[in-house]
Backbone as JSON Lines, residues from 0, in Angstrom:
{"i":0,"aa":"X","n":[-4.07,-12.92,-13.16],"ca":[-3.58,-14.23,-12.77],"c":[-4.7,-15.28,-12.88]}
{"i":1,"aa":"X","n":[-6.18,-14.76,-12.76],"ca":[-6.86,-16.04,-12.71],"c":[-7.38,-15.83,-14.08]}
{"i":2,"aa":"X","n":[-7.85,-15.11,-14.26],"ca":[-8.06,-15.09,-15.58],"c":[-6.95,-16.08,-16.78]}
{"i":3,"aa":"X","n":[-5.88,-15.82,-16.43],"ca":[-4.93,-16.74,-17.54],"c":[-4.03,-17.74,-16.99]}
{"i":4,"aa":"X","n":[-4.15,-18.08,-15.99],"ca":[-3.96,-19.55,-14.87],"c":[-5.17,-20.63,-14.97]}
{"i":5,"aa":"X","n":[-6.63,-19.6,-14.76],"ca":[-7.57,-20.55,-14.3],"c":[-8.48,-20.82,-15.65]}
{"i":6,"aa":"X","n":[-8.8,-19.56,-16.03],"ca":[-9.91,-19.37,-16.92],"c":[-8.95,-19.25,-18.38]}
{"i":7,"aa":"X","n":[-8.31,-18.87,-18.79],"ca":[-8.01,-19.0,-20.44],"c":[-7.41,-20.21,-20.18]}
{"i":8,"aa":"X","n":[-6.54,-21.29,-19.3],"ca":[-5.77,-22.39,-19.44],"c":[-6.51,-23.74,-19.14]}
{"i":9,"aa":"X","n":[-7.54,-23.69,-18.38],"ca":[-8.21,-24.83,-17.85],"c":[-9.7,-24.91,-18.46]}
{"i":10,"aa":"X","n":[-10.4,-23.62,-18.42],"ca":[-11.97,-23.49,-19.43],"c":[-12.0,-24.01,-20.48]}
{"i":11,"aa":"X","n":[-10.99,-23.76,-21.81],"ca":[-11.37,-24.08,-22.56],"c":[-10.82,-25.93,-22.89]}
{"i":12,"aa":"X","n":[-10.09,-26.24,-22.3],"ca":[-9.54,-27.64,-22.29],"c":[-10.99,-28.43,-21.41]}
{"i":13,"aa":"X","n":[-10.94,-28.0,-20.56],"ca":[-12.73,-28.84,-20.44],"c":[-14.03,-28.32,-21.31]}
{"i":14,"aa":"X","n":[-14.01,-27.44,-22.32],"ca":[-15.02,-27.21,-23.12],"c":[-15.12,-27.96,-24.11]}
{"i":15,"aa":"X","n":[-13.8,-28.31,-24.45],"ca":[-13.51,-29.06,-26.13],"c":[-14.25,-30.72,-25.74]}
{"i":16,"aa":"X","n":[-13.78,-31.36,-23.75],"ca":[-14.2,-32.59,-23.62],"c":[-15.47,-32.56,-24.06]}
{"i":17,"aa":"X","n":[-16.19,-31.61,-23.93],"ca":[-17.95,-32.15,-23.63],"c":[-18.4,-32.25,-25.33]}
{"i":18,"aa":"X","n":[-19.62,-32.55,-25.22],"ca":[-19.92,-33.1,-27.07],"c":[-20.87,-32.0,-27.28]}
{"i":19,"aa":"X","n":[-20.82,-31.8,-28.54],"ca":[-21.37,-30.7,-28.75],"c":[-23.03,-30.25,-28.44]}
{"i":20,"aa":"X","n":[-23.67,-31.24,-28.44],"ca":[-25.06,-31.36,-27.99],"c":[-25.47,-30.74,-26.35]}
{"i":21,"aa":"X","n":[-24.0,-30.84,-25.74],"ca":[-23.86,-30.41,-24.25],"c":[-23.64,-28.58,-24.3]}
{"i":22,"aa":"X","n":[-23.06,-28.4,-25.22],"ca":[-22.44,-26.67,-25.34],"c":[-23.61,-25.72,-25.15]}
{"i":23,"aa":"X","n":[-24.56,-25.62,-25.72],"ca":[-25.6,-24.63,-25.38],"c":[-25.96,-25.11,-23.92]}
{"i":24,"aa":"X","n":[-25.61,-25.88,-23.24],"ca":[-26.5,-25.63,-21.9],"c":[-25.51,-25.71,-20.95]}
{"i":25,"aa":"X","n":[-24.4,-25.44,-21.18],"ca":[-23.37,-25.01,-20.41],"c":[-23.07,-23.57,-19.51]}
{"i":26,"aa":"X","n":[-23.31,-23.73,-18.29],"ca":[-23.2,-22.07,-17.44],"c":[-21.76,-22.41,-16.03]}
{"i":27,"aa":"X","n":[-21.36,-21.33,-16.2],"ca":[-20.06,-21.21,-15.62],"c":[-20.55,-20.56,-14.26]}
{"i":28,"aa":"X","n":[-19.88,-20.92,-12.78],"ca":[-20.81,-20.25,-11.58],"c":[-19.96,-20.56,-10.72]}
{"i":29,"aa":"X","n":[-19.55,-19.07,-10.45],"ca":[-18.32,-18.72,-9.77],"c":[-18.92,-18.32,-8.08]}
{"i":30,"aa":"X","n":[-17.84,-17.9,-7.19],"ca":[-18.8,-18.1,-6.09],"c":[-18.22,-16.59,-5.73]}
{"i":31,"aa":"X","n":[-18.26,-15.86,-4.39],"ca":[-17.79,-14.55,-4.46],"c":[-16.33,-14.49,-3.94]}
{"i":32,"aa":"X","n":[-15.48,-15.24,-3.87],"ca":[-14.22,-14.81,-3.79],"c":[-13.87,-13.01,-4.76]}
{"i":33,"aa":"X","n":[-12.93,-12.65,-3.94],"ca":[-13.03,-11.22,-4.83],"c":[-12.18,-11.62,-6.11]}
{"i":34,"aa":"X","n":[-11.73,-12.44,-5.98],"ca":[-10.95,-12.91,-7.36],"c":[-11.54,-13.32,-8.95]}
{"i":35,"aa":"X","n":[-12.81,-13.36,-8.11],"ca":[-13.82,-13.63,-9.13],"c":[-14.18,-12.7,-9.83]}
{"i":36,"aa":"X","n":[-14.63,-11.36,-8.68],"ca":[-15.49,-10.4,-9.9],"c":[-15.06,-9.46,-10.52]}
{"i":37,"aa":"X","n":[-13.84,-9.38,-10.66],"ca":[-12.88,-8.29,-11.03],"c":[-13.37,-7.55,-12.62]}
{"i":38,"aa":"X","n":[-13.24,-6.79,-12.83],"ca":[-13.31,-6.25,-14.36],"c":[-12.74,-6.99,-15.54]}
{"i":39,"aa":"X","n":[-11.64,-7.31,-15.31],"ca":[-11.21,-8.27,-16.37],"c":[-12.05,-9.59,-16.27]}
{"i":40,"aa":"X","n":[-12.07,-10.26,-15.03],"ca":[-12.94,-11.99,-15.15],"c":[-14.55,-11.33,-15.76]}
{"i":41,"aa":"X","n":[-14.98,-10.27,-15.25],"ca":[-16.29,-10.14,-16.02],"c":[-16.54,-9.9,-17.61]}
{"i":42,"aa":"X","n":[-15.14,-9.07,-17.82],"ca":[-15.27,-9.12,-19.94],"c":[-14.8,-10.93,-20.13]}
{"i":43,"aa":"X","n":[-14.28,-11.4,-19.28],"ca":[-13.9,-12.71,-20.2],"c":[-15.23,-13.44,-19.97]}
{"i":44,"aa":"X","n":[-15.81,-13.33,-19.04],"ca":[-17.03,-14.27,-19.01],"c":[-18.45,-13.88,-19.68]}
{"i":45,"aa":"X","n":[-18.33,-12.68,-19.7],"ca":[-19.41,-12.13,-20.51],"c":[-18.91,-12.47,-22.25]}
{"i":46,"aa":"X","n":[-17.67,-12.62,-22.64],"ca":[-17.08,-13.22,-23.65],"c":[-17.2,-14.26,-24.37]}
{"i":47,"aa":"X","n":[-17.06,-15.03,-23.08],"ca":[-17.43,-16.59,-23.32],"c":[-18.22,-17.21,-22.83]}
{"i":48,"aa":"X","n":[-19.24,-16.98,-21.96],"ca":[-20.43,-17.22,-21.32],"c":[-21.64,-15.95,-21.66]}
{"i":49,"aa":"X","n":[-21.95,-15.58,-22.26],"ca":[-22.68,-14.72,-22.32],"c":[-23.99,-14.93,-21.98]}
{"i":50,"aa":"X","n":[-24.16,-13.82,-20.97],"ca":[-25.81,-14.42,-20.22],"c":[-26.2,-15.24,-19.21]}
{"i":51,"aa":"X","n":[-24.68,-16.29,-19.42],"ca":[-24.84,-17.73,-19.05],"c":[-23.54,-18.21,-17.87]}
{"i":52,"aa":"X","n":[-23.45,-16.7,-17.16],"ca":[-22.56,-17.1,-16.16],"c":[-23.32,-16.99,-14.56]}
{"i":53,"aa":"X","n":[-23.1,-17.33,-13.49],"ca":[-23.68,-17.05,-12.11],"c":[-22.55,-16.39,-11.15]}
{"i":54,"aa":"X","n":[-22.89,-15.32,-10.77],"ca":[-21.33,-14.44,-10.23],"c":[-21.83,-13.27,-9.45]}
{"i":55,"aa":"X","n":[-21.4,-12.6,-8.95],"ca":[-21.57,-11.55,-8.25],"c":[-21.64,-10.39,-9.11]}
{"i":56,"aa":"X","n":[-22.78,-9.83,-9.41],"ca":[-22.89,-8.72,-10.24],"c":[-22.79,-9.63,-11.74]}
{"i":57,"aa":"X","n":[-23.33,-10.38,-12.16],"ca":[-23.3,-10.95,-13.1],"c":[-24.73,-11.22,-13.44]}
{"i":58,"aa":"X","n":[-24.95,-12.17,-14.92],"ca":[-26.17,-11.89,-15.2],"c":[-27.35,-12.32,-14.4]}
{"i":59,"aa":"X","n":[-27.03,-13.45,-14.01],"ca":[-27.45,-14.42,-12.68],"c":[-26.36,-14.21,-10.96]}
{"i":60,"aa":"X","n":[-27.08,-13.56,-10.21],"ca":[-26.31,-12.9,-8.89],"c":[-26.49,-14.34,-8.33]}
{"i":61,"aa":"X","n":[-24.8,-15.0,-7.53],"ca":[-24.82,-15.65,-7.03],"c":[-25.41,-15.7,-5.38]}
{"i":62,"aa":"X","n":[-26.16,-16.92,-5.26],"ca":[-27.17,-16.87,-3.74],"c":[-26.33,-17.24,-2.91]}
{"i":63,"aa":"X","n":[-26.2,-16.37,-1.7],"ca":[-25.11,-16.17,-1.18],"c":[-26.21,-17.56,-0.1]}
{"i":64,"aa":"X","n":[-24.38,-18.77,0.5],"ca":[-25.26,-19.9,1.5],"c":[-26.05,-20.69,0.86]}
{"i":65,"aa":"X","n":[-26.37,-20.76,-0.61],"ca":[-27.06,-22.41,-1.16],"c":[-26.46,-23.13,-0.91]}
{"i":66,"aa":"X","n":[-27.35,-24.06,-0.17],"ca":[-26.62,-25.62,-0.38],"c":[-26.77,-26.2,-1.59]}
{"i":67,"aa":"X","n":[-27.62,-26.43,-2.4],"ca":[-27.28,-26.92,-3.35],"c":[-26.28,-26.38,-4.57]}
{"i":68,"aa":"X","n":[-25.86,-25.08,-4.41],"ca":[-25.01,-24.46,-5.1],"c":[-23.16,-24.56,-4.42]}
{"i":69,"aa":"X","n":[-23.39,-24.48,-3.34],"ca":[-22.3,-24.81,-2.59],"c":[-22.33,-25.86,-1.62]}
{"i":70,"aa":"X","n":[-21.97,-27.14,-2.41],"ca":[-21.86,-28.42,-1.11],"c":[-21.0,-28.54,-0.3]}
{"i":71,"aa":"X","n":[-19.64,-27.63,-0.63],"ca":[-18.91,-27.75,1.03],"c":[-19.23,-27.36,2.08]}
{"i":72,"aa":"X","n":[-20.06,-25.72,1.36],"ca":[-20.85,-25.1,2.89],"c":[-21.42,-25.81,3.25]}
{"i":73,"aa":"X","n":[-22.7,-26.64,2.4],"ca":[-23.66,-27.48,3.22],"c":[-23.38,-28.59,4.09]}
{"i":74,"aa":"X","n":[-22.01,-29.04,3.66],"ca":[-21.83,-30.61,4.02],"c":[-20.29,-30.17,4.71]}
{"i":75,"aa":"X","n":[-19.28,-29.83,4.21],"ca":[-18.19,-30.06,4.75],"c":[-17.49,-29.21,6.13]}
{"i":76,"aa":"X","n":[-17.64,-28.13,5.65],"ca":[-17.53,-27.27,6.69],"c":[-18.1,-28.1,8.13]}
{"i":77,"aa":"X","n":[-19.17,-27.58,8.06],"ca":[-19.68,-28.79,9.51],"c":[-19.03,-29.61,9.86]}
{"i":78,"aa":"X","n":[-18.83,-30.62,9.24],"ca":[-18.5,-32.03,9.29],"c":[-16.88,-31.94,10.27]}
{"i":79,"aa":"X","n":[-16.17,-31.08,9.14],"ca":[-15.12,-30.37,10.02],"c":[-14.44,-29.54,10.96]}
{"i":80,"aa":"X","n":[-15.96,-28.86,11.22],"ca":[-16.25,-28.12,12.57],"c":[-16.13,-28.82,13.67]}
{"i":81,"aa":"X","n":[-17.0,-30.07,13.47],"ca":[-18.02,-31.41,14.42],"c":[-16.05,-32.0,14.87]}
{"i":82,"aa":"X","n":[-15.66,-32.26,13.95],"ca":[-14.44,-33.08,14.19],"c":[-13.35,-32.25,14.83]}
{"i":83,"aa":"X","n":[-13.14,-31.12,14.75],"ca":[-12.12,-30.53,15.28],"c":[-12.49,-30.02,16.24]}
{"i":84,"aa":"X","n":[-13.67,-29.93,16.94],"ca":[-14.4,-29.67,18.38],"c":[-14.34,-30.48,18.88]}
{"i":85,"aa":"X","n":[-14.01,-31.92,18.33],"ca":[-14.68,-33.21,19.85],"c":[-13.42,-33.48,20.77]}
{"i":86,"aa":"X","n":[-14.33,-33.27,21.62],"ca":[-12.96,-33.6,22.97],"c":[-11.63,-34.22,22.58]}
{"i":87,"aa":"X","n":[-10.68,-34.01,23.24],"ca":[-9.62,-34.82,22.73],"c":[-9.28,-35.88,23.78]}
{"i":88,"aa":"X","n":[-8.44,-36.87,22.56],"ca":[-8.41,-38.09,23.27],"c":[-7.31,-37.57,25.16]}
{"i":89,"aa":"X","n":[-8.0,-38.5,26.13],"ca":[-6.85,-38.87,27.05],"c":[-5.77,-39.3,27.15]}
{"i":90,"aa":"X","n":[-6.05,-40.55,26.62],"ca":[-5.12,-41.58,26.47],"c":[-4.84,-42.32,25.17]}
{"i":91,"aa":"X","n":[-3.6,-42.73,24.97],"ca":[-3.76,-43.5,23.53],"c":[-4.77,-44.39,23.17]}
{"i":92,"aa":"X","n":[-5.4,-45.27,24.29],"ca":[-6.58,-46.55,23.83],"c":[-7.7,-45.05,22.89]}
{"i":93,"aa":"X","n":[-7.85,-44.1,23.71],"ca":[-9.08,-43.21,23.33],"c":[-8.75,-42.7,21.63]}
{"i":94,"aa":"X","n":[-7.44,-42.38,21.61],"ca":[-6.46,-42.02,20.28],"c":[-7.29,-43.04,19.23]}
């Protein structure tokens, strides 16, 4: 399913946008959902990324908790932690 939902229907339609000068430095970097590392997503990415993917058990092992690799962990999560913890309003003026 992801393989031919996500990755054969949507990968290559954003590969064709970029110009060709961009293609060699292109790396694909999946995060560890188990949907990711399955046997089949690893022949397609070793397929079409060769070398040049970041994944769990892949050529580059994804760092599990980067913030700069994952900005929702760093930034959003919290943010939406912070907000769904704060006291709740009393009264409508507080609303």
């Amino acid at each position: 399913m992801y393989v031919n939902e996500i990755l054969n229907a949507v990968i290559p339609k954003f590969m064709d946008e970029l110009p060709l000068t961009v293609l060699p430095h292109v790396w694909f970097q999946q995060d560890r959902s188990p949907a990711h590392h399955t046997r089949v997503v690893k022949q397609w990415l070793n397929n079409e990324f060769p070398e040049k993917w970041i994944g769990l058990h892949g050529p580059v092992e994804f760092p599990p908790r980067s913030p700069d690799l994952t900005p929702m962990n760093f930034y959003l999560w919290g943010r939406l932690r912070t907000d769904v913890y704060l006291p709740h309003p009393l009264n409508t003026a507080e609303l």
